[in-house]
Every structure is written in structure tokens, then in C-alpha cells.
BAKE-875337 format. One record per residue (C-alpha): x, y, z; residue in three letters; residue number from 0. Coordinates in Angstrom, 3 decimals, padded with zeros to 6 digits. Last residue first. Layout:
<tikes>
       xx       yy       zz   r   k
        X        Y        Z ALA NUM
...
</tikes>
This chain:
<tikes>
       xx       yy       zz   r   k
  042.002  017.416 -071.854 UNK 316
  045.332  017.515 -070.733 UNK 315
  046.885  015.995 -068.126 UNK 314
  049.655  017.595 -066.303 UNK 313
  048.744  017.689 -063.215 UNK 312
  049.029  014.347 -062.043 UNK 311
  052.524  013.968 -063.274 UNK 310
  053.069  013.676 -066.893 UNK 309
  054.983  010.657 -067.418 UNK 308
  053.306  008.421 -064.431 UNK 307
  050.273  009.683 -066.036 UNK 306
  050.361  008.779 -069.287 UNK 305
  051.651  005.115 -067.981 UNK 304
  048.521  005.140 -066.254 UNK 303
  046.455  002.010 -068.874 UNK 302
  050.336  000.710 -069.158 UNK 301
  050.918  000.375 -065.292 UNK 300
  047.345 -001.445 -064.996 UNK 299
  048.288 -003.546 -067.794 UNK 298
  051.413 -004.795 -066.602 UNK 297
  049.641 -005.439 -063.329 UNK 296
  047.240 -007.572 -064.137 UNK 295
  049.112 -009.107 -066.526 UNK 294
  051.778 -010.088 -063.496 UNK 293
  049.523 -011.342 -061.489 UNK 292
  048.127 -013.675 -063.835 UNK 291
  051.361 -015.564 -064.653 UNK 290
  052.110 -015.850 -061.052 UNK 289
  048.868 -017.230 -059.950 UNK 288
  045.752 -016.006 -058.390 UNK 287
  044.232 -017.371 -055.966 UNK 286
  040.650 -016.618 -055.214 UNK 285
  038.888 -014.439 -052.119 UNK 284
  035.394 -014.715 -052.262 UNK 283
  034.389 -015.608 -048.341 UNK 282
  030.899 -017.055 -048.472 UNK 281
  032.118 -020.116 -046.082 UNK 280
  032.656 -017.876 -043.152 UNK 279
  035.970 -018.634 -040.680 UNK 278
  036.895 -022.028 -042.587 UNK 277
  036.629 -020.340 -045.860 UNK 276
  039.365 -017.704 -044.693 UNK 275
  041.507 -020.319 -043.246 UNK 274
  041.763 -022.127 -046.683 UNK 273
  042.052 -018.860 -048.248 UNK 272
  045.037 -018.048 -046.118 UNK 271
  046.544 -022.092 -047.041 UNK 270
  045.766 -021.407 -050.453 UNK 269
  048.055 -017.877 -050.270 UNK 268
  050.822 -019.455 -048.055 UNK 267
  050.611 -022.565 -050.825 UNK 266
  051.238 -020.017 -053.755 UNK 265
  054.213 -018.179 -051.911 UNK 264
  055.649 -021.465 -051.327 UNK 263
  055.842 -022.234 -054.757 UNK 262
  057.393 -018.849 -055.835 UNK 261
  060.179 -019.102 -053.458 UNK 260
  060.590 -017.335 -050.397 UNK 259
  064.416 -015.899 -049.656 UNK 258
  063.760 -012.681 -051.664 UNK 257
  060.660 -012.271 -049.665 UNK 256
  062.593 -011.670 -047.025 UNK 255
  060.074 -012.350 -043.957 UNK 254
  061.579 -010.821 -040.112 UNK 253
  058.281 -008.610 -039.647 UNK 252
  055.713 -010.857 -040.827 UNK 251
  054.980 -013.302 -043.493 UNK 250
  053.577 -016.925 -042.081 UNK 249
  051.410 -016.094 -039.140 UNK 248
  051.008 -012.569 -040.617 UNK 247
  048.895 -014.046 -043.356 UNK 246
  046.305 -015.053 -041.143 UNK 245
  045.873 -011.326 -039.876 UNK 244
  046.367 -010.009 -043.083 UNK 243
  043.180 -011.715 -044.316 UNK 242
  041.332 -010.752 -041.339 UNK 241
  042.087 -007.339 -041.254 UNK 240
  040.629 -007.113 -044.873 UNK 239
  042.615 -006.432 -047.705 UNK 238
  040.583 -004.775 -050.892 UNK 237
  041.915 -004.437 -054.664 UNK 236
  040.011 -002.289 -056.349 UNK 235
  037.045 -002.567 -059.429 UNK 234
  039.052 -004.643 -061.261 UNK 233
  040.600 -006.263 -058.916 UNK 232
  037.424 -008.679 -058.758 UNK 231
  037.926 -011.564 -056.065 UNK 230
  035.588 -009.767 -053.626 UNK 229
  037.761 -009.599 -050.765 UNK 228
  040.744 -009.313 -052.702 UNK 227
  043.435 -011.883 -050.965 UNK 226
  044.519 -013.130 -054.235 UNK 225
  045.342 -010.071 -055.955 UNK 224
  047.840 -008.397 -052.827 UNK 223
  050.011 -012.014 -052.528 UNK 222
  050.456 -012.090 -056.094 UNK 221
  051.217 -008.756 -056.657 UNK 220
  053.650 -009.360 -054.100 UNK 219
  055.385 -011.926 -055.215 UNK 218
  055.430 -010.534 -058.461 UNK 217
  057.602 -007.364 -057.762 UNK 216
  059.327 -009.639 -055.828 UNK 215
  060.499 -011.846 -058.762 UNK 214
  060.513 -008.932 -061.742 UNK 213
  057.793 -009.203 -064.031 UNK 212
  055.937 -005.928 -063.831 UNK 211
  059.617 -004.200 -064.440 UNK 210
  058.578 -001.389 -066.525 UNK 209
  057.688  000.498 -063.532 UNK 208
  061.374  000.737 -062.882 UNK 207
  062.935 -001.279 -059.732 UNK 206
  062.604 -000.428 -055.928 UNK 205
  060.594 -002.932 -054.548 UNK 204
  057.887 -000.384 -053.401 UNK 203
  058.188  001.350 -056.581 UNK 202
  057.331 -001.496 -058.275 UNK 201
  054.462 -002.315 -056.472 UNK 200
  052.971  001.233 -057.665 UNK 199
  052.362  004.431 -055.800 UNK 198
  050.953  007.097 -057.434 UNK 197
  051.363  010.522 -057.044 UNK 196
  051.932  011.113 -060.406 UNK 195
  055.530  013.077 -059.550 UNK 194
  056.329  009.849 -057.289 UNK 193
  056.735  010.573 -053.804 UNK 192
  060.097  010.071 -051.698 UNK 191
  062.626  007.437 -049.977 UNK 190
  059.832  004.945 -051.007 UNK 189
  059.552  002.024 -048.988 UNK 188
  058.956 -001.602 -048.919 UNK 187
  055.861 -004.815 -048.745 UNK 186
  056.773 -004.985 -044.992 UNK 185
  055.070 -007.632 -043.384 UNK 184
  053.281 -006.782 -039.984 UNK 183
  050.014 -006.314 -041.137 UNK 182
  050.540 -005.558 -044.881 UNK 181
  052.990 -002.589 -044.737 UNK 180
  053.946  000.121 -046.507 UNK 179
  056.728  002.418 -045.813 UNK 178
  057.412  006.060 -046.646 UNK 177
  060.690  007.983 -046.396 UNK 176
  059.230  010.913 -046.756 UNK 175
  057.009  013.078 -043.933 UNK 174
  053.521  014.089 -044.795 UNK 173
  051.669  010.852 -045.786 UNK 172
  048.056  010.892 -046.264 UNK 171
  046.683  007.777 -048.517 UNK 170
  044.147  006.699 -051.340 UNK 169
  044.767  003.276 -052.375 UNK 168
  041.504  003.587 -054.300 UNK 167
  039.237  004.124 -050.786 UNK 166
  041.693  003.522 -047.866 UNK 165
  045.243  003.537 -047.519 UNK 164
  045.848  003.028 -043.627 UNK 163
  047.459  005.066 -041.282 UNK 162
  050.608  005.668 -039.519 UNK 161
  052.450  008.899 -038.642 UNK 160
  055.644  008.984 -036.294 UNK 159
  057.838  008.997 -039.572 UNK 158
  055.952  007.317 -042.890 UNK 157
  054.473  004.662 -042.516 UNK 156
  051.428  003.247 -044.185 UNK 155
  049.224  000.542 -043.467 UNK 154
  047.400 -001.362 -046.614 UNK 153
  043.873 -001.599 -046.425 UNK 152
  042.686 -000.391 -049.743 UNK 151
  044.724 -001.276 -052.883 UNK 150
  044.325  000.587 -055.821 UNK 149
  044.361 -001.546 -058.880 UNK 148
  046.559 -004.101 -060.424 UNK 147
  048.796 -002.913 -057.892 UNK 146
  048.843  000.764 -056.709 UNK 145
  049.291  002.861 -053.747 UNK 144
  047.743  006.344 -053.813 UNK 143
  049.175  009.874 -053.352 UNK 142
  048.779  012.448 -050.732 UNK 141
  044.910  012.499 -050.166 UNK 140
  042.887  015.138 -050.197 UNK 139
  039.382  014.546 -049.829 UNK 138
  040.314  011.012 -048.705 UNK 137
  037.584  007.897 -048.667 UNK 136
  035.847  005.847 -046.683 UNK 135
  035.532  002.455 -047.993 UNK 134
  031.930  000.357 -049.539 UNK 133
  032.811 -003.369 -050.428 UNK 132
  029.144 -003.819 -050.949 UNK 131
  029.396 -002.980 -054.501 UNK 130
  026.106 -001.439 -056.185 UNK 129
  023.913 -003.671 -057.745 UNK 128
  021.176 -003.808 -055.033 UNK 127
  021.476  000.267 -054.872 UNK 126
  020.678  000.934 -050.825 UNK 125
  023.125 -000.994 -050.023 UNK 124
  023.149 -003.197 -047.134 UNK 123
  023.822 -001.768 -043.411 UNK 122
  026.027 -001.325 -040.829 UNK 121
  025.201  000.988 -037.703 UNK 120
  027.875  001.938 -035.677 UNK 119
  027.324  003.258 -031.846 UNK 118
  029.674  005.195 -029.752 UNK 117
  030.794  004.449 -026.162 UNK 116
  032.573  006.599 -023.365 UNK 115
  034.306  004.473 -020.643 UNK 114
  035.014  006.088 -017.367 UNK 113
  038.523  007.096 -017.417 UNK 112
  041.468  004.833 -016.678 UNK 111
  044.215  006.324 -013.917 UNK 110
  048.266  006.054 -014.095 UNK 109
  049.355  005.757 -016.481 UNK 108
  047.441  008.739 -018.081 UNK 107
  044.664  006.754 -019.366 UNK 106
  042.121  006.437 -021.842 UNK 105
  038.892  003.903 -022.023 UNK 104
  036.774  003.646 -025.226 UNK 103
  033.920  001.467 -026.070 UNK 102
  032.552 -000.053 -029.054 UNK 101
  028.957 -000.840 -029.866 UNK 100
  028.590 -002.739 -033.487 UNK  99
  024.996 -002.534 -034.372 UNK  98
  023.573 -004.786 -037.237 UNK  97
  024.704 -006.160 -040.902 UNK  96
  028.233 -008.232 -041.813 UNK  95
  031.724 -006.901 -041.741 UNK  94
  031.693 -003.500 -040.586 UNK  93
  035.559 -003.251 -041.097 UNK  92
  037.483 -001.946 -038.222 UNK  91
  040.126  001.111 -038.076 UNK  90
  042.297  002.386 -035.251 UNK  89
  042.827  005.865 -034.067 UNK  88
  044.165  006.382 -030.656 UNK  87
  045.971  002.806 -030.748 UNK  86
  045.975  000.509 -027.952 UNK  85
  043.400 -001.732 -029.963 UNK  84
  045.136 -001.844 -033.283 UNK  83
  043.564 -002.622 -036.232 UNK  82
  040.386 -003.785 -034.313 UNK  81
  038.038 -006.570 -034.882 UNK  80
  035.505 -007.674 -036.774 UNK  79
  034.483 -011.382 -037.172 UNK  78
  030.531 -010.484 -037.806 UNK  77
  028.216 -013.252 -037.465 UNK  76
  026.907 -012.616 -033.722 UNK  75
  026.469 -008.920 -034.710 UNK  74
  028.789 -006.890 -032.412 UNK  73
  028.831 -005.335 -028.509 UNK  72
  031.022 -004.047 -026.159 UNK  71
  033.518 -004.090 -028.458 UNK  70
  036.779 -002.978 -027.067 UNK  69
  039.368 -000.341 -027.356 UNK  68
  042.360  001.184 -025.095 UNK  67
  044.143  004.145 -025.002 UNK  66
  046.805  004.874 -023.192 UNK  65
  048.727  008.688 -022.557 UNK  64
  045.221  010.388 -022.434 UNK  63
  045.019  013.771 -020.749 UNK  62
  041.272  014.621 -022.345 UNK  61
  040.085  012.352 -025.371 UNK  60
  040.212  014.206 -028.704 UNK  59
  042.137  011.598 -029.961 UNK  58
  039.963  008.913 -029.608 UNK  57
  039.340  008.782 -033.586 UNK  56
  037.394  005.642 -035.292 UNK  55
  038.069  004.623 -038.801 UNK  54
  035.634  002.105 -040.085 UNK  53
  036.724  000.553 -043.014 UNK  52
  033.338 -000.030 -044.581 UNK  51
  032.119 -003.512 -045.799 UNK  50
  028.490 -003.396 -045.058 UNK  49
  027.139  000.533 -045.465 UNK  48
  027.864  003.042 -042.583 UNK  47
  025.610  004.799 -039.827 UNK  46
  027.205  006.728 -037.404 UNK  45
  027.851  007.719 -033.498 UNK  44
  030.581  010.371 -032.933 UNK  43
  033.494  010.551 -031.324 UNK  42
  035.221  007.794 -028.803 UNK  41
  035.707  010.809 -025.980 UNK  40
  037.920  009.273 -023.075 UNK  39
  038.453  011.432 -019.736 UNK  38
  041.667  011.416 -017.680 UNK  37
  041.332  012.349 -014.269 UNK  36
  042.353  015.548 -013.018 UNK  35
  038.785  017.050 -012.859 UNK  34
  037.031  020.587 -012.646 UNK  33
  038.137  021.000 -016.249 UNK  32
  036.893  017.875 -017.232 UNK  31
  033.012  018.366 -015.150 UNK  30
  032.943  021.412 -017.442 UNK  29
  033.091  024.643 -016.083 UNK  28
  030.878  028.296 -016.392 UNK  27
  031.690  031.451 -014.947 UNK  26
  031.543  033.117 -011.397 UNK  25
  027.963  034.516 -010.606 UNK  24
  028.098  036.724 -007.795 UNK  23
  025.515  035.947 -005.010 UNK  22
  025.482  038.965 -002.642 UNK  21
  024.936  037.685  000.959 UNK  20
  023.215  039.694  003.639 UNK  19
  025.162  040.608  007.347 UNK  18
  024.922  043.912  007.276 UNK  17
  026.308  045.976  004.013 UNK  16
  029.623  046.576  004.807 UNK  15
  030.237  043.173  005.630 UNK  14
  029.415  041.795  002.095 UNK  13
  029.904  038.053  002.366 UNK  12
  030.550  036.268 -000.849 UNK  11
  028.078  033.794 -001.957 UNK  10
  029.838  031.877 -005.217 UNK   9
  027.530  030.398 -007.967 UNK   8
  028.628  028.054 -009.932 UNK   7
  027.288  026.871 -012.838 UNK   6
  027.982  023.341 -014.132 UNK   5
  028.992  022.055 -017.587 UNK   4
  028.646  017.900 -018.286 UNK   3
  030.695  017.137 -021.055 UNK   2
  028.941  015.451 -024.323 UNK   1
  030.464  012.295 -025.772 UNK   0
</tikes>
């Protein structure tokens, strides 16, 4: 958004010199500093690759207490939609090819602002046989959350501050205890950071790494393997808004999953596939089952258990 500046020029009557007017130039204001009113800035317009988190930023709007999202416009295929609409800085995956115009309106409770909009431009890879599943990623991120692989899309808690582990898990947390969330459903916590910096389902629960089997620990790894967008944890585990949305309607806020039996957790994860297909038939996500899960992850905690010793800086060459 770019703010409007205007020069004033003030004519001050100079008696002592007859009746003529000296202009004196004052100094230079923006239409928001000449204004009360709220004013929304959405950021910048970009271009991103199909399948980025999108992470937009209002905070640099002017005396905004609410903030408020839409799309003004969206590809007719794409099922996007925001994080968290009243947020300040709430993510979106680019879903399918074309423009996606969003808007942003602030208040102070009690006026909106004119809406300001931004543009984002999705598109395929450049490489053919490159991923599509492209997420932003942390220069510096605290730590990363783990499964059988990173996991991107997971939001994180920790104090006043929530966000969302992108690219590899990747995450910023600056204030311990630290809880993880998928939607609404709380996966756990970690009263502080692991020396390796890495996050693993197990910690979460709150058992020893070496406990890739234990019931919740599995439950979860479960859950997080089978709702992969592209059905390859290999090369990351991703959780689109979509899939957590559908799984909120049967794990959310009040779920134990102590109290949820293995069976059930296998027909909630059909019945989110299920749902999935029914929105857009090329959807990739596949079950995985118990037995599976828990390879997955034994392996992954075995191909870092150097790390997890040594702490990230401790590797040598």
C-alpha cells in the first residue's frame, strides 16, 4: 500500500511589510498522519509456486485493534482459505494455478479502514520434476518439529506468539512452554527446547525418543502420515488447512487421545480422506496404519539419533 503525502503550504500575513503574503513551506504529511481513522496495509504483492503456505502480514496497518481478511478474488478450482481471518498474520496455501486477490480491512472498534488489497500469483514449477508442495521457509528458525519427517503446517504456541511450522518443521518460538497444535487439537507441549533443536512426537507426548511405539506417540504419527498431501513423508510431511479443517470436526479442543482407540483413529483418518476426495478427486493423501507409522518414525529418530546426542552444534565433520 503506498500513503498519499501532501505539501502544505501555509500563507502567513506579514503586516510589516504591506499587505503581501510570504508563503512558508511547512513540512511534508501523509494522508495517515493527517487522519484518525484506522488504515489497513496487506503488504506486498508476489508471485509464489502451487502449494505455498502463504503467510500474509497486516501488521504494519495504522491503529488497528481488528483485523479482518477476505478473498476478493480466487481461481474457481482452488479451496483456499484463511488460517485465521481475524488474525494480523494468517497463512493460506496457493492451492491450484491463477491470481488469488485478498483484501484487508482494520479497525479500532470502533471505525473499518478502506480496504487495501495485494495480489498472489501461483504458478507451476519451473523444474517439471521438482515437488509442487513448495513452503516458505525460516532463515533462523528456533527448532523444528518432527515425525517421520518434518512436518509443515502445524501451529505453534508458545505464550502470546502463534505461528505455523513451515518448510521442514521449521519454527520461531521465543517463550517456553511450547504447544503444538493441529487446528484445534492439541498434539502437546514441551516445557522447554531440546539441545538438537528438534522436536519429535515423542517429545510432544512426553516419553523418551526411544518410545516410537508407545499408544499416543502412535496415534499421532498416524494421524500426521496419513494426511501428507502428497502421500510421500519422505520428502516432508505436509498438513493442509483443509485436512485439519475436516479433522477438527472429530479431534478438537476437548479430544484425549488417550480415551480414542486405535480403530477409531483409523476410521477418523478414512473418513478425512473420504472428505478430501469428495472436495477434488486428485487429492493424494493415503492411510497409513499403525504398524507403518511407527517404522516411519523409529527410523527417522534412529537416522538423527547423532544429533539428538550431540546437539546441533556439535557435529563433526
Amino acid at each position: 500500500m503506498k500513503l498519499n503525502k501532501f505539501l502544505f503550504i501555509m500563507l502567513i500575513p506579514m503586516y510589516l511589510m504591506g499587505n503581501s503574503m510570504i508563503p512558508i513551506i511547512s513540512y511534508l504529511l501523509s494522508d495517515s498522519e493527517t487522519s484518525k481513522n484506522p488504515v489497513a496495509i496487506a503488504g506486498d504483492d508476489v508471485a509464489v509456486e502451487i502449494g505455498t503456505l502463504v503467510a500474509l502480514d497486516g501488521s504494519a496497518s495504522l491503529r488497528a485493534s481488528g483485523y479482518s481478511w477476505h478473498f476478493v478474488d480466487k481461481p474457481k478450482e482452488s479451496e483456499a482459505f484463511f488460517s485465521d481471518a481475524k488474525s494480523a498474520s494468517p497463512v493460506f496455501v496457493a492451492d491450484v494455478e491463477g491470481s488469488y486477490t485478498i483484501a484487508l480491512v482494520v479497525s479500532d472498534g470502533k471505525t473499518n479502514s478502506v480496504a487495501d488489497t495485494i495480489n498472489t500469483v501461483a504458478s507451476f514449477c519451473k523444474d517439471e520434476g521438482a515437488s509442487q508442495e513448495i513452503i516458505p521457509t525460516l532463515t533462523d528458525p528456533t527448532g523444528t518439529i518432527v515425525d517421520a519427517s518434518g512436518v509443515t503446517g502445524l501451529r505453534v504456541v508458545c505464550g502470546a506468539q502463534e505461528s505455523y511450522s513451515v518448510a521442514d518443521g521449521a519454527f520461531e518460538c521465543n517463550q517456553f512452554p511450547m504447544s503444538v497444535y493441529a487446528g484445534t487439537f492439541k498434539l502437546g507441549e514441551i516445557a522447554e527446547l531440546p539441545a538438537s533443536g528438534m522436536v519429535f512426537t515423542q517429545d510432544l507426548v512426553g516419553v523418551i525418543l526411544g518410545a516410537t511405539t508407545y499408544p499416543e506417540v502412535s496415534k499421532i504419527s498416524m494421524i500426521l502420515q496419513s494426511l501428507d498431501e502428497d502421500a510421500n513423508v519422505e520428502n516432508g510431511i505436509v498438513l493442509t488447512s483443509k485436512s485439519i479443517e475436516i479433522l477438527n470436526k472429530y479431534l478438537s479442543t476437548d479430544s484425549m487421545l488417550e480415551e480414542i482407540a486405535f480403530e477409531e483413529i483409523a476410521i477418523i483418518i478414512e473418513d478425512v480422506i473420504k472428505s478430501r476426495l469428495e472436495q477434488k478427486s486428485t487429492v493424494l493423501l493415503r492411510a497409513v496404519d499403525r504398524a507403518t507409522a511407527q517404522s516411519n518414525l523409529t527410523e527417522m529418530t534412529a537416522k538423527n539419533a547423532h544429533r539428538v546426542t550431540q546437539g546441533p552444534n556439535d557435529e563433526t565433520e
